[in-house]
N, C-alpha and C positions, 0 to 999 in steps of 0.2 A: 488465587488458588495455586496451589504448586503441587505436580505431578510426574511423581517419581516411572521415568521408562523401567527401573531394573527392580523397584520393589514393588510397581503399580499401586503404591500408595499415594492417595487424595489426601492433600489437608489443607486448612484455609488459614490467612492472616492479613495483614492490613499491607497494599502494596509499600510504604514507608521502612517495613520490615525488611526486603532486597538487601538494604546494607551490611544486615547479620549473615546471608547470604551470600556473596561475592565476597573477592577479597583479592590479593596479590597475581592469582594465578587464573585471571579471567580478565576476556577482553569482550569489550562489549560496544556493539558495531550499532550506529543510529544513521539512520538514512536523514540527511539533512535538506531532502527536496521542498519546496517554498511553493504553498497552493496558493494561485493566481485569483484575483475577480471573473473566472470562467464563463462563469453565467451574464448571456447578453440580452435586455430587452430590446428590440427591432422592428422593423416594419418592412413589409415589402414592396418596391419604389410601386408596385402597381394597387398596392392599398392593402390594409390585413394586417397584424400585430402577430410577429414572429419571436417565439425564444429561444436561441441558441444557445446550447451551451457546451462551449471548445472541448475537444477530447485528445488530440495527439496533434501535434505539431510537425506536418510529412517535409515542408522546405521553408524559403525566406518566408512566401506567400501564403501558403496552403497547410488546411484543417482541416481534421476530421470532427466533425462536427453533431452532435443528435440536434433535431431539430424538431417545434412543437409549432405549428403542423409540421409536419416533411415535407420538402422542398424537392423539384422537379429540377433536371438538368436545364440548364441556362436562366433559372430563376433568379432574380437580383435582388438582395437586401441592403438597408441603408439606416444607419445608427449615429448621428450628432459623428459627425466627417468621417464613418465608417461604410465604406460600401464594398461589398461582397457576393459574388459572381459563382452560383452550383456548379462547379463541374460536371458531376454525375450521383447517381444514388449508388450507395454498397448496402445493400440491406437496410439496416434500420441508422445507418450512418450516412450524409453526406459529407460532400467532400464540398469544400469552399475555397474561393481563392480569392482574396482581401486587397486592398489597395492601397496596405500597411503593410511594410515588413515586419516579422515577428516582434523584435523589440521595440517600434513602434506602438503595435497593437497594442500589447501590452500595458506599453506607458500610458494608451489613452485608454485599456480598461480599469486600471488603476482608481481612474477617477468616474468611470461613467457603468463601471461592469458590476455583477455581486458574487457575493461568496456562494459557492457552489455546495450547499450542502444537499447530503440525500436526501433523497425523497420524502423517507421518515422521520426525518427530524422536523419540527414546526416551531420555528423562532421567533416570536418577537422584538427579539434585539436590533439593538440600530446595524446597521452595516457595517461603522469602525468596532462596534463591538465584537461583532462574528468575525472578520478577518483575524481580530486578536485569539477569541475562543476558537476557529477552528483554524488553528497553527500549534505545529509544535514549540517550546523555545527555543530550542536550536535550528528551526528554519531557515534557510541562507542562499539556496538555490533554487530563480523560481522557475515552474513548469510543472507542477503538477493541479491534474486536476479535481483530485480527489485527499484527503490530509492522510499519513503514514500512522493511523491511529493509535497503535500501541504506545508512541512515543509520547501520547497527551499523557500517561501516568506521572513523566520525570518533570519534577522543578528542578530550576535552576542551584536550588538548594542540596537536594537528592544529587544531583550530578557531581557539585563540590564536596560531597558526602562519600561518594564511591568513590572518587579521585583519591581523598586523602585515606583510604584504604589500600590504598595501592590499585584497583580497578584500572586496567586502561581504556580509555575513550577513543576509536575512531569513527570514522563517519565515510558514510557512501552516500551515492545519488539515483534514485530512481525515482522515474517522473510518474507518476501513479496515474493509470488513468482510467476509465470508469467501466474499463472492462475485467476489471480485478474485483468486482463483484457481481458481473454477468454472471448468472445463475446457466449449471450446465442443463442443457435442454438434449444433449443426445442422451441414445439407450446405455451407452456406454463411456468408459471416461476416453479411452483409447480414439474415440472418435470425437473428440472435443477440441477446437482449436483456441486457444488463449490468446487474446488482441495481444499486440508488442507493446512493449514499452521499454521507454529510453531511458538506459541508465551510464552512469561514469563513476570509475574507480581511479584514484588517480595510480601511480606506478610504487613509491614512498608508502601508501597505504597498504598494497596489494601485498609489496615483498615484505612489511612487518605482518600480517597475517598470518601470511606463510612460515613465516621464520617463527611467530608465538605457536603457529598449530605444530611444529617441527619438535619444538621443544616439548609440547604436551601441554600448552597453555590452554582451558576451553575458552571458544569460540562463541560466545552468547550474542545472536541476532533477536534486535529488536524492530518485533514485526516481522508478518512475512515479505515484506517486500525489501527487507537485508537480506533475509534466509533465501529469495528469488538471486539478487544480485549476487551475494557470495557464491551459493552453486555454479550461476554463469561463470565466474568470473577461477571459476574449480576446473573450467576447460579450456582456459587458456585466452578469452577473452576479455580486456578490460573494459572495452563501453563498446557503445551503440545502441544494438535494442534487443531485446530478450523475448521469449515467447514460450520461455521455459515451464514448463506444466507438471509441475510437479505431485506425484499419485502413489499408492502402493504399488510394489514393492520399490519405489525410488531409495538406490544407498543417498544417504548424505556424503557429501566430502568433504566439509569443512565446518559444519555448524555442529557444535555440541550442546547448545540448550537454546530456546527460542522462548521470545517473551511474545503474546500475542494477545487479544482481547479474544472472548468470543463471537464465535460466525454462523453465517445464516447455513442454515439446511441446502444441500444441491449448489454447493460452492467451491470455487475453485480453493479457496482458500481452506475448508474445511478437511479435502481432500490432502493438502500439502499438511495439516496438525495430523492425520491420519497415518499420512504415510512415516511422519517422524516416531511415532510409537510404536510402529509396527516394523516386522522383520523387511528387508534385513537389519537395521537399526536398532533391534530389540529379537529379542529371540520365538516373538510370537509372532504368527503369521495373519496379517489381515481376513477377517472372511466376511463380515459385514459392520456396517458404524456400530450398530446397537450393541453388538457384543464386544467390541473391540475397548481400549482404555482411555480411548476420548470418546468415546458414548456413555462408561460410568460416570466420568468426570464433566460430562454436561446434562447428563441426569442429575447429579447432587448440584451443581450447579443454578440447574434451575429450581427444585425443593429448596433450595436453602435460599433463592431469592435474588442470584447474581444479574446485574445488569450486560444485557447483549450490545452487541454490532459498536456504532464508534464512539459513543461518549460511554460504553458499560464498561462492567471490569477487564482484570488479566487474570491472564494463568504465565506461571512459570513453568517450563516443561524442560527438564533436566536427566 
C-alpha cells in the first residue's frame, strides 16, 4: 500500500513494484540487527521447567529477562552448562545474571536456544528453518530479540535492483527488543515509558546522511526501528540506547518516507505511523486514529484483505 502524506491518497501494488518507485535521489536506511536464539528452555536447579526468553543485554553478565513462571530474587536456573542467578524482579521483567559472558552465552545459545518468535505466530518448522525465515538477508549484527520486520519484504534480488537504479543502501543497528511491541496500557501516550534499546550508527554512515538530507536527497527508513534510530541519531547521538517515543505532534528531522508493515492497535509503533502523517509533518492536525490518514488506510487495508503484524504486508508512506 502506498500513502501519499500530501495528496492523502490510498493505492495498492505488489511490494516488487518499489523499483518504479525510488530512484537516484533516495536513500534508503536498513537496520541490519541479527536476531539471536532468545528463547531458552530451563529448569530451576530446585526442580520446575522454566522459559526464558532474553530481552536487553544491561553488561558482560546480566539480562533482562521475561520469564514463564516469574522468577523470585535469588532464584537459580540451570540449562546444559548454563546457570543463572535472579537478581531482582522489575515488574513483569527479571533481571539475571549468567555465568557466561555475553559472547559466550550466545555462542552456546546458538546451539541449544530457539528462535524467538511472537506469540502469535505458530510454526511447525524445524528450528534451522525459522532462524532462516525469521531474519532478514542483510542480518549481520547479532542482539536482537525480536526481527526488524519491514525488512522481510527485500530479496537480495530487490536490493541489487534498487542499487542499479541508482538507490543508495545504508544500514544502521538497533537491537530490537520486545518491548517495541508492548502495547500502551496508560490513559495517555505522554505518560507512557518505552523499554531502551541499543543501537550504533557508525560516524561514515551518520555524516553521508546528513550531507544526502543537506542536498534534498529523501531519507526513506526501513521500519520503524531506522525511523527510532535516525531521529536519535537527529540529536547528536550516534549509539547507546534510545527510548525515544515517538507520538503526535513529533516533527521528524531526518526521515522523509518510511516503509513499515502493519501494526497492532494501542502501539507504540502505531502511534510513531500516526504521528508521520500528521502535523506537523503534514498540514493536518492529529485528533483521533479513526479519522486521521492511517485510520483510512488501515480501514481499506483490512476490507481489501491485507496481512497484519510481521510476516503481513507493507505500506509505503511518502
Amino acid at each position: 500500500m502506498i500513502i501519499n502524506r500530501k495528496t492523502d491518497q490510498i493505492s495498492e501494488y505488489v511490494f516488487r513494484d518499489i523499483t518504479n518507485m525510488l530512484g537516484k535521489n533516495d536513500i534508503l536506511v536498513l537496520n541490519k540487527t541479527k536476531v539471536f536464539p532468545a528463547r531458552l528452555i530451563s529448569k530451576k536447579v530446585t526442580g520446575g521447567k522454566v522459559e526464558i526468553l532474553l530481552h536487553k543485554n544491561l553488561d558482560t553478565y546480566t539480562w533482562e529477562a521475561l520469564t514463564r513462571p516469574g522468577l523470585k530474587a535469588e532464584q537459580k536456573i540451570v540449562a546444559d552448562g548454563i546457570l543463572a542467578e535472579t537478581i531482582k524482579r522489575d515488574g513483569e521483567l527479571s533481571i539475571l545474571k549468567f555465568n557466561l559472558d555475553r559472547n559466550k552465552l550466545i555462542e552456546k545459545l546458538q546451539k541449544i536456544g530457539l528462535t524467538p518468535l511472537p506469540p502469535y505466530i505458530h510454526s511447525n518448522d524445524s528450528e534451522k528453518d525459522l532462524r532462516h525465515e525469521y531474519q532478514t538477508i542483510y542480518a549481520k549484527t547479532v542482539g536482537s530479540a525480536a526481527a526488524p520486520t519491514a525488512g522481510f519484504h527485500f530479496t537480495k534480488e530487490l536490493l541489487e535492483r534498487l542499487q542499479k537504479k541508482g538507490v543508495q543502501i545504508e544500514y544502521i543497528t538497533l537491537h530490537v527488543g520486545l518491548g517495541t511491541f508492548a502495547p500502551v496500557k496508560t490513559k495517555t501516550l505522554e505518560e507512557f515509558k518505552i523499554h531502551e534499546e541499543e543501537f550504533f550508527v557508525d560516524n561514515k554512515t551518520i555524516n553521508t546522511i546528513k550531507e544526502a538530507k543537506s542536498k534534498g536527497k529523501r531519507i526513506i527508513a526501513v521500519g520503524t526501528t531506522s525511523a527510532r534510530t535516525l531521529e536519535t541519531i537527529a540529536s547528536g547521538k550516534p549509539s547507546g540506547s534510545t527510548n525515544l517515543f515517538i507520538y503526535p505532534p513529533y516533527k521528524f528531522k531526518i526521515v522523509d518516507a518510511l516503509i513499515t508493515n502493519f501494526h497492532l492497535p494501542e502501539s507504540t509503533l502505531l502511534a510513531l505511523v500516526s504521528a508521520f502523517v500528521s502535523f506537523p509533518n503534514t498540514d493536518t492536525k492529529f485528533k483521533d486514529f479513526g479519522s486521521s490518514l492511517m485510520g483510512k488506510a488501515y480501514r481499506k487495508a483490512i476490507k481489501n484483505k491485507f496481512r497484519f503484524y510481521s510476516f503481513g504486508d507493507a505500506c509505503l508512506i511518502i
